[in-house]
C-alpha positions in Angstrom: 171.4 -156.3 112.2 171.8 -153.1 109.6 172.9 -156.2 107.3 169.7 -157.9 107.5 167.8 -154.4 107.8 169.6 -153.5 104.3 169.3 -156.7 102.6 165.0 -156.6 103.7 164.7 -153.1 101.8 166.2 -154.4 99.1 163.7 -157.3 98.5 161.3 -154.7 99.3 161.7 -152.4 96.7 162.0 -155.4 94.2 158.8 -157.2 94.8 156.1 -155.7 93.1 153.7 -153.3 95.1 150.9 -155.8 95.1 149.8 -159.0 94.3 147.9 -158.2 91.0 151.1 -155.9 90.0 152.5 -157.2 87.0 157.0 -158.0 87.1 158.5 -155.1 85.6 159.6 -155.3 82.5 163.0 -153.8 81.4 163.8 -152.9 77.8 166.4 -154.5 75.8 169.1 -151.8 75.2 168.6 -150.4 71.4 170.7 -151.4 68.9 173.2 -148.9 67.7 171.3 -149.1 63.9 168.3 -148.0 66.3 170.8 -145.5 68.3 172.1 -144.1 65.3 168.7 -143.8 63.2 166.5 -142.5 66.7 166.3 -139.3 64.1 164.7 -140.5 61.5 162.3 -143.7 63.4 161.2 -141.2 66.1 159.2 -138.3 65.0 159.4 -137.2 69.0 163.3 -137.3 69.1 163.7 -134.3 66.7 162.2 -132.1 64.0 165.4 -130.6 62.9 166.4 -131.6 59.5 169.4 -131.6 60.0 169.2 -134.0 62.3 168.0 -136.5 59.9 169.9 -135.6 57.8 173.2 -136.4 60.5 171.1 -139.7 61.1 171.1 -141.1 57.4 175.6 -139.9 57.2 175.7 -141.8 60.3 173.6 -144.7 59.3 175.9 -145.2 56.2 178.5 -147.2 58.2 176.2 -150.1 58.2 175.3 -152.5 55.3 172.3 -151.8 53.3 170.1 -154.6 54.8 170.2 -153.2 58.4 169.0 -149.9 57.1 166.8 -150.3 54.1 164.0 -149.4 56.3 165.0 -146.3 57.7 165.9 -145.8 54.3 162.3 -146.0 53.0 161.2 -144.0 55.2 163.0 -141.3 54.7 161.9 -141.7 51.0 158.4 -142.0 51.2 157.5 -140.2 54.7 160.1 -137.6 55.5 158.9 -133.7 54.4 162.1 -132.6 54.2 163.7 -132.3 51.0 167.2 -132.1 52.3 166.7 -135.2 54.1 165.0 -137.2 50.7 168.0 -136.0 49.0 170.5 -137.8 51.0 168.2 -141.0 51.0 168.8 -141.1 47.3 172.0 -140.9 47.5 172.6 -143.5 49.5 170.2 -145.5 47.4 172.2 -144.2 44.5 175.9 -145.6 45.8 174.5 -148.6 47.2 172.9 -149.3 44.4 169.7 -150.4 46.7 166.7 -152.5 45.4 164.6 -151.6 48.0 164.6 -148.0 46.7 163.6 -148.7 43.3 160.0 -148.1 43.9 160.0 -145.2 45.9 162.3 -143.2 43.9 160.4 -144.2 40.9 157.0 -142.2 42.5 158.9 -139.4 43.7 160.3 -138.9 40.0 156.8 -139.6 38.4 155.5 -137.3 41.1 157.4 -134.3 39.8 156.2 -132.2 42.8 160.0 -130.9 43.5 161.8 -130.8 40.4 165.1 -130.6 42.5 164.4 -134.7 43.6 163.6 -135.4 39.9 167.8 -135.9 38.5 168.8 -137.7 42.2 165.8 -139.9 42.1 166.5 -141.2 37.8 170.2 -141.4 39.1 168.2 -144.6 41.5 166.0 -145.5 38.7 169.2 -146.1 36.3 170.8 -148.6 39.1 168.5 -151.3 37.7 166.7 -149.8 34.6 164.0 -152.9 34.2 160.9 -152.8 32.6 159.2 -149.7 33.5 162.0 -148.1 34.9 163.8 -148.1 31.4 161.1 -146.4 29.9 161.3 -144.0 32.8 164.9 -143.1 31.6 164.3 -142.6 28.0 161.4 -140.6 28.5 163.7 -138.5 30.8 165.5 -137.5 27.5 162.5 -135.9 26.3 161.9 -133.9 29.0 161.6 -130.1 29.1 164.1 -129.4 31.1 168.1 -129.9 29.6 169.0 -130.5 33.3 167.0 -133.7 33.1 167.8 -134.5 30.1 171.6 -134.3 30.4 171.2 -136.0 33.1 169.5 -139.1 31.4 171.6 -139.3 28.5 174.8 -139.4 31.0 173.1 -142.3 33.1 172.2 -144.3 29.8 176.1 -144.3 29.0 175.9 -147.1 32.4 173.1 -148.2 32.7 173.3 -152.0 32.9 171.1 -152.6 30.1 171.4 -155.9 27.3 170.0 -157.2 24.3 166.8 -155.1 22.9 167.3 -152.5 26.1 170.5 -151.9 25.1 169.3 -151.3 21.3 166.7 -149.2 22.4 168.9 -147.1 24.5 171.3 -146.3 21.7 168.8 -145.0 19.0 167.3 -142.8 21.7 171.1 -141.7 22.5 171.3 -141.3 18.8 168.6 -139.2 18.2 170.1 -136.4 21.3 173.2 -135.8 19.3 171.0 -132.8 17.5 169.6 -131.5 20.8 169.3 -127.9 20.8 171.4 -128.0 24.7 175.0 -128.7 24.0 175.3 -130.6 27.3 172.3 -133.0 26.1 174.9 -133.7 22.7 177.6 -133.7 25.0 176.4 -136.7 27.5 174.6 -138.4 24.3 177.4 -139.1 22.4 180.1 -140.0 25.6 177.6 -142.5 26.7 177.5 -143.8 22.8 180.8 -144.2 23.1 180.6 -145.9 26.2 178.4 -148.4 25.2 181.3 -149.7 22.7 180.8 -150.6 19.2 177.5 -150.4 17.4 175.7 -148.4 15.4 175.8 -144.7 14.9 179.8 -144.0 13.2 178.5 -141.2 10.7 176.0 -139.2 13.3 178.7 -139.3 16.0 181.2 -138.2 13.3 179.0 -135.0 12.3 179.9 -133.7 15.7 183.2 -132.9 14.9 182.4 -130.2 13.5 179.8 -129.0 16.7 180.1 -125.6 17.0 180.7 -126.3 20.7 184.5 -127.7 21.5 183.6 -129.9 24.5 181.0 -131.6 22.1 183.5 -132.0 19.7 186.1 -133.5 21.6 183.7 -135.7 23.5 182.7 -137.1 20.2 186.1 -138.0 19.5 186.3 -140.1 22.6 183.3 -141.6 21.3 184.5 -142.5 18.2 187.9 -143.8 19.7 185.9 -146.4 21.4 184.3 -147.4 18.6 187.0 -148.4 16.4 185.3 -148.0 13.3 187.6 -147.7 10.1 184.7 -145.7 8.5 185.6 -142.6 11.2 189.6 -142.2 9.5 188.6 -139.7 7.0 186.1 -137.5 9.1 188.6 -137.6 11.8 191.6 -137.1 9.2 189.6 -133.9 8.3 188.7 -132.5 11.9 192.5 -132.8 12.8 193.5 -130.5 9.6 190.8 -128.0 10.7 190.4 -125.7 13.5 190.2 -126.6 16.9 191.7 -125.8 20.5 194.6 -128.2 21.2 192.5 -130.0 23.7 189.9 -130.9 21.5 193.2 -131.9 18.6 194.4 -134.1 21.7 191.2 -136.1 21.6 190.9 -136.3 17.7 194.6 -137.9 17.6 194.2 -139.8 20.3 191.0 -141.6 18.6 192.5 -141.7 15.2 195.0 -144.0 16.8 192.9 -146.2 18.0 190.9 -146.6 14.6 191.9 -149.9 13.2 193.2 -149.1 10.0 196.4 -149.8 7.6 195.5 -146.1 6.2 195.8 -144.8 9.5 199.7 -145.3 9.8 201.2 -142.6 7.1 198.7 -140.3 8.6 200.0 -140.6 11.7 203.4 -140.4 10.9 202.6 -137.0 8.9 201.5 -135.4 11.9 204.7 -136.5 13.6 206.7 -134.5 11.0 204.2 -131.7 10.9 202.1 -131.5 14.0 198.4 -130.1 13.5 197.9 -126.6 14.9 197.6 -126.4 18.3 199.7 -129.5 19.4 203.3 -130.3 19.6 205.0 -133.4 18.2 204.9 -134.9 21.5 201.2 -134.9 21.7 201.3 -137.1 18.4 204.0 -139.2 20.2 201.4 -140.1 22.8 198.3 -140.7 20.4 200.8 -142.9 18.7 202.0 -144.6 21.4 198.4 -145.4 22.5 197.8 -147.3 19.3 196.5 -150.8 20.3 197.8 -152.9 17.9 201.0 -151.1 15.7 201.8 -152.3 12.2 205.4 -153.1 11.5 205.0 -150.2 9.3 204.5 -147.9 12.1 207.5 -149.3 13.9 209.5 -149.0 10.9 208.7 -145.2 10.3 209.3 -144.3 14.2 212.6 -146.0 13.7 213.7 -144.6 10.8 212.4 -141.0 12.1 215.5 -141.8 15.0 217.6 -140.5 12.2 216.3 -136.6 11.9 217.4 -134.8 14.8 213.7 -132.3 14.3 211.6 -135.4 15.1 213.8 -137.8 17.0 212.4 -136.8 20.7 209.1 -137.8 19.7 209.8 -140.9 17.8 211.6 -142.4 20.7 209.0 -142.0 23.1 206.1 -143.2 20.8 208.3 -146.1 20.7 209.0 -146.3 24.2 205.0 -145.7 25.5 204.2 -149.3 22.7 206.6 -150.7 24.5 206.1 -154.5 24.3 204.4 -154.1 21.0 207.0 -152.6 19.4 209.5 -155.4 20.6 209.7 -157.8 17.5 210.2 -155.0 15.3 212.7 -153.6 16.8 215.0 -156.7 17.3 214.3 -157.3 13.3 215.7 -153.6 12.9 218.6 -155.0 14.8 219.8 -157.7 13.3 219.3 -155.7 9.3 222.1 -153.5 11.0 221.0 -149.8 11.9 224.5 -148.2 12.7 226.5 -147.7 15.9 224.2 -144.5 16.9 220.8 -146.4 16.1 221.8 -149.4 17.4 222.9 -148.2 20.9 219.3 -146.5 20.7 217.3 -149.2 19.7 218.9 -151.6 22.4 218.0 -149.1 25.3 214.1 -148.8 24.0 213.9 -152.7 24.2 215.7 -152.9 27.4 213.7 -149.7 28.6 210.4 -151.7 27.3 211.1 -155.2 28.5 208.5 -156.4 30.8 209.9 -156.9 34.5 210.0 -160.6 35.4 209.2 -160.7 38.9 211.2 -163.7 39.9 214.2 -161.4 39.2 212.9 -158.0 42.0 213.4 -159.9 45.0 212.6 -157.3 47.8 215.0 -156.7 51.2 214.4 -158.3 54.0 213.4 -156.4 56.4 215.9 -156.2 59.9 216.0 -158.3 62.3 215.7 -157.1 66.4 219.1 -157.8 66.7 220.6 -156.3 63.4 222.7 -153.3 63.8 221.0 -150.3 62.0 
């Protein structure tokens, strides 16, 4: 009987209370995208920042799709500038479309100038129509922060074709901004870009009173690969300059593809520029992407003098494969015992590694004795 008794209050309490009482309905237990973003979708469940700001980190762990909306509305609906901030930057790493829009009013709204850099970061994800003109316009702005900040996202911005021709004339014309960190960005993001115009304005920098513009112009210029950069660069070396900013310049007149290029080079091996040792040369030599035999041929014969033989060898050994055919020519013209047992380590140290030859151990099995 207390069976039956139990079982009848059970029934009880799950029947509705009366006839016209509607079945209760339970809710479906929240996702944890909903769990995790209760923060930022509820206004009720906090008015902490930082709890928004927790809800957005937490909320990264998921893929875009699943929180573009709370993503939004952090952008366009939260008051907290802490919290806008980390929207964009998850816009910004995901590289989200569906932020586009809203960063692009809170960067023309220009109420908080501390949302203005994190919001043309977004903008420069997909710098289409409008947006691009949003960007270039940024490097007029009256602010250097801004418009550093512009003429460093140009450098990536995926832009083609006319957009990418009107991005480099205004990149051009911030090399003589009066904010060294404008020049600075402008002409790294020139060099970026790759080849194209601009050689002669780039190479004027070399001699910016600043030495991070200088050596950021040398970059540049390394990426370019113009021949018509030798002399200007030839010149910068030979001057005065901190040995970082000497680094840089050697490093890009290696790359410059030039027959003229090679006694230079091997001049500063013999007498390194101020502010550098001939190992420095070594490496800018060594970095050389495609070495004449007449290059080869002057590291070689340098294997002779004692003073410069360190460095020779290892600008041989960092061209390693390049270097190759040379070398076994040197070979077989006969170099003498010493030069020979020399030359026949730097092609053994350079020959690529065949695979098929590195076969790895096996690992033990259960039963093998350690």
């Amino acid at each position: 009987m207390r069976l039956a008794g139990r079982l009848t209050l059970l029934l009880s309490l799950a029947l509705p209370c009366s006839a016209h009482a509607a079945p209760p309905r339970w809710p479906s237990w929240p996702s944890a995208v909903d769990r995790d973003a209760a923060a930022l979708l509820d206004p009720e469940y906090s008015n902490h920042d930082r709890d928004r700001v927790a809800a957005l980190i937490r909320l990264q762990r998921y893929p875009t799709p699943l929180i573009a909306d709370a993503l939004v509305l952090a952008l366009t609906e939260d008051p907290s500038i802490q919290v806008v901030r980390e929207a964009l930057r998850i816009c910004y790493l995901r590289r989200a479309a569906v932020c586009l829009d809203p960063a692009t009013e809170l960067y023309r709204d220009g109420k908080n100038s501390t949302l203005q850099a994190p919001a043309l970061r977004v903008i420069a994800t997909d710098p289409g129509g409008k947006r691009l003109d949003i960007l270039l316009e940024a490097m007029l702005d009256p602010s250097n922060t801004i418009r550093a900040e512009a003429a460093q996202l140009a450098g990536w911005a995926p832009v083609r074709g006319d957009a990418l021709a009107r991005t480099r004339r205004s990149l051009l014309s911030k090399l003589s901004d009066s904010a060294s960190a404008v020049r600075e960005r402008a002409v790294t993001s020139l060099g970026l870009q790759g080849p194209g115009d601009g050689t002669l304005a780039i190479a004027r920098l070399l001699e910016d009173p600043e030495p991070d513009v200088r050596a950021a112009a040398a970059v540049a210029l390394g990426r370019l690969g113009d021949p018509k950069a030798r002399a200007a660069l030839q010149r910068a070396i030979e001057g005065q300059n901190e040995g970082n900013v000497t680094r840089a310049m050697l490093g890009a007149l290696a790359r410059v593809p030039s027959e003229d290029v090679v006694d230079t080079l091997l001049a500063f091996l013999d007498a390194p520029p101020q502010g550098v040792g001939a190992l420095t040369v070594a490496e800018a030599i060594g970095d050389r992407p495609h070495p004449e035999p007449a290059l080869i041929d002057g590291l070689v014969d340098r294997l002779r003098d004692a003073g410069v033989e360190p460095a020779a060898r290892r600008a041989l050994l960092w061209l390693g494969e390049a270097a190759a055919p040379r070398l076994r020519e040197a070979l077989a013209r006969g170099l003498g015992p010493r030069l020979d047992s020399e030359v026949r380590r730097l092609l053994q140290a350079s020959a690529p590694i065949d695979a098929n030859t590195s076969v790895p151990t096996p690992w033990p099995a259960d039963g093998d004795e350690q």
